[in-house]
KOLDO-898222 format. One line per field, with one value per residue (C-alpha): x, y, z; residue in one letter; chain. Coordinates in steps of 0.5 Angstrom, whole numbers, plus 500, padded with zeros to 3 digits. Layout:
BEGIN
px: (X,...)
py: (Y,...)
pz: (Z,...)
sedren: (A,...)
vexlum: (A,...)
***
This chain:
BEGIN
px: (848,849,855,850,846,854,856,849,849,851,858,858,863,868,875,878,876,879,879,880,878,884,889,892,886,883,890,889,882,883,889,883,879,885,887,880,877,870,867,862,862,870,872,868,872,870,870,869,867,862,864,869,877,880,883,885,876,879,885,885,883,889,893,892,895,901,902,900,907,904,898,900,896,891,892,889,887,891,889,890,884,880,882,881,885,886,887,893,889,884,884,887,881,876,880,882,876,873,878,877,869,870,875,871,865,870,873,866,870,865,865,860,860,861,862,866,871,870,875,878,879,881,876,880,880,878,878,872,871,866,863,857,854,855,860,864,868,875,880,884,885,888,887,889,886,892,893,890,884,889,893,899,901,906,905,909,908,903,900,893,894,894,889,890,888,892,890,893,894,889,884,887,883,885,891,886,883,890,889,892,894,900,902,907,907,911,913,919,916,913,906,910,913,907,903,909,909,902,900,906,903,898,900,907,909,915,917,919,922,925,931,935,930,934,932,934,937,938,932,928,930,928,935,934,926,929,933,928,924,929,931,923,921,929,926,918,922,926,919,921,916,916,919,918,921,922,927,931,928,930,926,925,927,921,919,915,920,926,921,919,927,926,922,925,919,924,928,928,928,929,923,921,920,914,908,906,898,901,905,912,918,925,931,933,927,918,915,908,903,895,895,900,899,902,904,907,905,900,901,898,891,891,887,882,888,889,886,890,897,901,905,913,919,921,915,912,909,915,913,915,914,916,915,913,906,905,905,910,905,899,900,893,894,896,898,899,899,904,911,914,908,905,907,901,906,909,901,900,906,904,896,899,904,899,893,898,901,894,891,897,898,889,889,886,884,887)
py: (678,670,668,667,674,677,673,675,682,687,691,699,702,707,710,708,704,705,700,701,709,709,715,712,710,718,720,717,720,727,727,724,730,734,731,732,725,726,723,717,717,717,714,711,709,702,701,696,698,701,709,712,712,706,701,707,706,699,700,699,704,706,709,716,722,722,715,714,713,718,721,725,730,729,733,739,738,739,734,738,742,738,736,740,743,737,732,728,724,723,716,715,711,717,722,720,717,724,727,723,723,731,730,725,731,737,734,730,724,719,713,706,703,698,694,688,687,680,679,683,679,681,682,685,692,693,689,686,688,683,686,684,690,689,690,695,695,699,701,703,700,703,698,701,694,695,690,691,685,679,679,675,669,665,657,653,646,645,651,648,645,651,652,659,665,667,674,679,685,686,683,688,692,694,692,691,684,681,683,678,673,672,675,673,679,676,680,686,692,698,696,689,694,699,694,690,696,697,690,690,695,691,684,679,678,676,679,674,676,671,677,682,688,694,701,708,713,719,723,720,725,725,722,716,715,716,711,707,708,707,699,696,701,696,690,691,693,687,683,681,681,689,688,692,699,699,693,698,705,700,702,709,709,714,716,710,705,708,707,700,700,701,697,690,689,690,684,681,673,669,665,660,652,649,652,647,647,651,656,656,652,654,647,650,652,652,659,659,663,665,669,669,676,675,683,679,684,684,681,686,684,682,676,679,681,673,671,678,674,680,676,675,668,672,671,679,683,687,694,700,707,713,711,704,704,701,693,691,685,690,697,697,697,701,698,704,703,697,696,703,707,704,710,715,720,715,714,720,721,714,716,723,719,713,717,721,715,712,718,718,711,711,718,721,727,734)
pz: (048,046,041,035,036,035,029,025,028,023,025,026,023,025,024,031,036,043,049,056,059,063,063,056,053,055,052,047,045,047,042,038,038,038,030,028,029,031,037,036,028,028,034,041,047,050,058,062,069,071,072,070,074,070,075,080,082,085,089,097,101,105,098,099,094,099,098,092,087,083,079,072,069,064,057,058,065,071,077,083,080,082,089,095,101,104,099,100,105,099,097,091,089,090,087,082,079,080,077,070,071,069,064,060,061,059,052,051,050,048,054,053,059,062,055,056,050,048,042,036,029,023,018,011,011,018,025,028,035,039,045,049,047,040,035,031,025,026,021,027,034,040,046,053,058,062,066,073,070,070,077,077,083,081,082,088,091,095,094,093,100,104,110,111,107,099,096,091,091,088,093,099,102,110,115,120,117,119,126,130,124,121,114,110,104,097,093,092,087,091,093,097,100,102,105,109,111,114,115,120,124,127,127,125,118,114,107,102,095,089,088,094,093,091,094,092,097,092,089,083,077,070,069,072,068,062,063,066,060,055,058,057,051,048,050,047,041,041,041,049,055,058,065,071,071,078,078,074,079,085,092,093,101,104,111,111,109,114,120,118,118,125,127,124,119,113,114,106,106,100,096,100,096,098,102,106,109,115,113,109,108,106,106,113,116,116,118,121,117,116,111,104,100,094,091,085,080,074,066,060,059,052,051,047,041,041,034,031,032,035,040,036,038,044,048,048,042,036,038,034,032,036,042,042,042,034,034,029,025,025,024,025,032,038,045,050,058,055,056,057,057,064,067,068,065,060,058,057,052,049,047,043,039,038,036,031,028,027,024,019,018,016,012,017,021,020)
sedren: (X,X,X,X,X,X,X,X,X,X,X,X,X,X,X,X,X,X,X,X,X,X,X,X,X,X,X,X,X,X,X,X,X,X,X,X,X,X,X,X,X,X,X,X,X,X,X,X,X,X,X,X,X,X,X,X,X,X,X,X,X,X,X,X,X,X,X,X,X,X,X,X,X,X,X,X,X,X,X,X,X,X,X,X,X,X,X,X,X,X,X,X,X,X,X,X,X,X,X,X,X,X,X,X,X,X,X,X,X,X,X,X,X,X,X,X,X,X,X,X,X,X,X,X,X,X,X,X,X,X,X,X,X,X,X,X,X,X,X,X,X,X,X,X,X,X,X,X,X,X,X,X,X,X,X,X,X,X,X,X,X,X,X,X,X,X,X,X,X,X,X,X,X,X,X,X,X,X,X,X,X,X,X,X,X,X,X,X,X,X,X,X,X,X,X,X,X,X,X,X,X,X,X,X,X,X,X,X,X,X,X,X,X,X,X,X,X,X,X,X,X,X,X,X,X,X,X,X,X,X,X,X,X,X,X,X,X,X,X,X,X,X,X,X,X,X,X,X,X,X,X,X,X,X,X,X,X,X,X,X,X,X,X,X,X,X,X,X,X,X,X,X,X,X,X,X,X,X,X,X,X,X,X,X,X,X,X,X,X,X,X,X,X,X,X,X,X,X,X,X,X,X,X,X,X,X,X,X,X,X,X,X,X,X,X,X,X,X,X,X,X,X,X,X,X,X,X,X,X,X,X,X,X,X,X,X,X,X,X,X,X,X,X,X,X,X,X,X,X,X,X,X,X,X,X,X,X,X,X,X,X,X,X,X,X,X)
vexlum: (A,A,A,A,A,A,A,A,A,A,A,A,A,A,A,A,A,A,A,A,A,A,A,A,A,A,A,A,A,A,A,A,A,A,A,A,A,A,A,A,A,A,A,A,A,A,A,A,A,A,A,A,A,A,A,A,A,A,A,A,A,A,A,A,A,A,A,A,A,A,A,A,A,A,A,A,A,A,A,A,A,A,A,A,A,A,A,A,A,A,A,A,A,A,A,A,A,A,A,A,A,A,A,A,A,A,A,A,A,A,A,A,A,A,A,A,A,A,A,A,A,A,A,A,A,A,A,A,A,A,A,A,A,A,A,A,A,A,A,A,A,A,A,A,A,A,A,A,A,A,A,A,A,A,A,A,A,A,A,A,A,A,A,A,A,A,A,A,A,A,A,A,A,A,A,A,A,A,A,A,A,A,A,A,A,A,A,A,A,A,A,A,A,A,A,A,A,A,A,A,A,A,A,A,A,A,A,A,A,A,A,A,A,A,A,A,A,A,A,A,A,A,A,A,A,A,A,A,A,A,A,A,A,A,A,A,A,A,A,A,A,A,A,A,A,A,A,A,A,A,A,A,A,A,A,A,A,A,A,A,A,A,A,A,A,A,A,A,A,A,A,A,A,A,A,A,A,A,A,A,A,A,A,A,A,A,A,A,A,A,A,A,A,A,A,A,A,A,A,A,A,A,A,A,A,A,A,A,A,A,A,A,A,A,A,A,A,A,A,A,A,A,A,A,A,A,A,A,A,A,A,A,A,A,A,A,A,A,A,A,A,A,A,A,A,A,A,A,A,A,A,A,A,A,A,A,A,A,A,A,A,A,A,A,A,A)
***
């Protein structure tokens, strides 16, 4: 649909619109239906893959439901229900979005897919959402992109120059690809780790990170993730970018990590400063390289709220009400999967409390 179709197409109304089918956006409408907002005439729910699964239908073979850093529950629907006896080799990229197809069907949520959200403007009383498969006009938003969609790689000299192979996290598929090359794997969160971990099983690699990696010996408790939470749900509300909750957590040390330990493959370097066409480049020395993974994380897919204005002096968007899930410039909008709801159990947490807010704050609903 063209820029000129869109501008002359008649919005359709509805109450809320909902972006983004992950685990906060089905959340977010379940608790919909819950307060008595109807499906299609009251709310719709916008996705813009093609199946069901949000950015779980993407990750690399490999990450099964053993290694997986975690999988919550649904509201009203219990994940290990839906898989079988073996389901720990299961990859995390079949199971789970088997497990959200059902959910969709169970709750009757109203999924359009795949529609590709182009931008969101105000337009007095209501929020004009233009997609390429039409528009809506909505009195409330709840925008769950996340931000699998906008892959972060951050620029060092002679980048450009490089002769080998650079991907992301996101464009990871198999170790075995690297057979025989040389991997330099960037990064320090748990996905950096996880694949160090697999790639250095067959073949070399060095690990580099801007800042000494932190690993945690002791239990994860619910202690330490509230604690967790509570440090980037503070910096949203001070208008600040969210921060990973890992560099809080630290690195759980797991068997995995104790026998990459073992083998020599965890030696952390620091940065390097320039990348050369061949490899790497320290002031001390050069490393030869094929391949640079950058595990460098993802930044929040938002680029269609620009014309809303939502971001405040401190580089992030001011965030309040109960949990963090209201903008503060647009009471209108929600942003849940954002800052401390990033979490598959900080979604869920996010998407009731946002689909209450908004009822309340819009007058509707039980």
């Amino acid at each position: 649909m063209s820029t000129d179709d869109l501008a002359a197409q008649q919005p359709h109304p509805v109450d809320v619109v909902v972006i983004g089918a992950g685990q906060a956006g089905l959340s977010a409408a379940y608790y919909l239906r819950k307060f008595g907002i109807e499906p299609e005439s009251g709310f719709v729910v916008l996705d813009h893959a093609s199946g069901p699964g949000g950015a779980w239908q993407f990750r690399w073979p490999s990450l099964t439901l053993s290694t997986v850093n975690g999988v919550h529950d649904l509201p009203g629907m219990s994940f290990a229900e839906t898989t079988g006896t073996d389901a720990e080799q299961v990859p995390a990229s079949v199971a789970v979005p088997h497990y959200f197809e059902l959910y969709e069907k169970q709750f009757e949520l109203p999924v359009h897919r795949p529609v590709h959200t182009r931008v969101v403007c105000p337009r007095e009383e209501r929020l004009r959402i233009e997609t390429d498969q039409g528009v809506f006009a909505a009195r409330g938003l709840i925008n769950a992109t996340g931000t699998w969609e906008r892959p972060f790689i951050p620029h060092y000299r002679g980048a450009e120059s490089f002769r080998g192979r650079q991907l992301h996290t996101k464009d990871y598929r198999t170790a075995a690809e690297f057979e025989g090359k040389h991997v330099v794997v960037v990064g320090g969160g748990i996905s950096a780790v996880q694949l160090l971990d697999e790639i250095s099983r067959v073949t070399t690699t060095t690990w580099v990170t801007r800042r000494e990696p932190e690993f945690r010996d002791e239990p994860f408790t619910p202690d330490i993730g509230r604690d967790a939470v509570a440090m980037v749900e503070d910096r949203v509300r001070r208008g600040l970018p969210p921060g990973s909750v890992v560099s809080v957590t630290g690195l759980p040390v797991t068997p995995a990590i104790r026998a990459a330990r073992e083998r020599g493959v965890m030696n952390r370097l620091p940065m390097f400063s320039e990348i050369l066409p061949n490899g790497v480049k320290w002031a001390d020395g050069t490393v030869d390289a094929d391949v640079i993974l950058w595990c460098t994380g993802f930044r929040s897919s938002l680029d269609h709220l620009a014309p809303l204005h939502l971001r405040g002096p401190g580089g992030g968007i001011p965030m309040t009400g109960r949990l963090a899930t209201q903008v503060e410039a647009d009471p209108r909008v929600h942003l849940v999967g954002y800052g401390p709801s990033s979490s598959t159990i900080g979604a869920n947490r996010a998407g009731q409390a946002a689909a209450r807010e908004l009822t309340a704050y819009l007058g509707i609903g039980e």
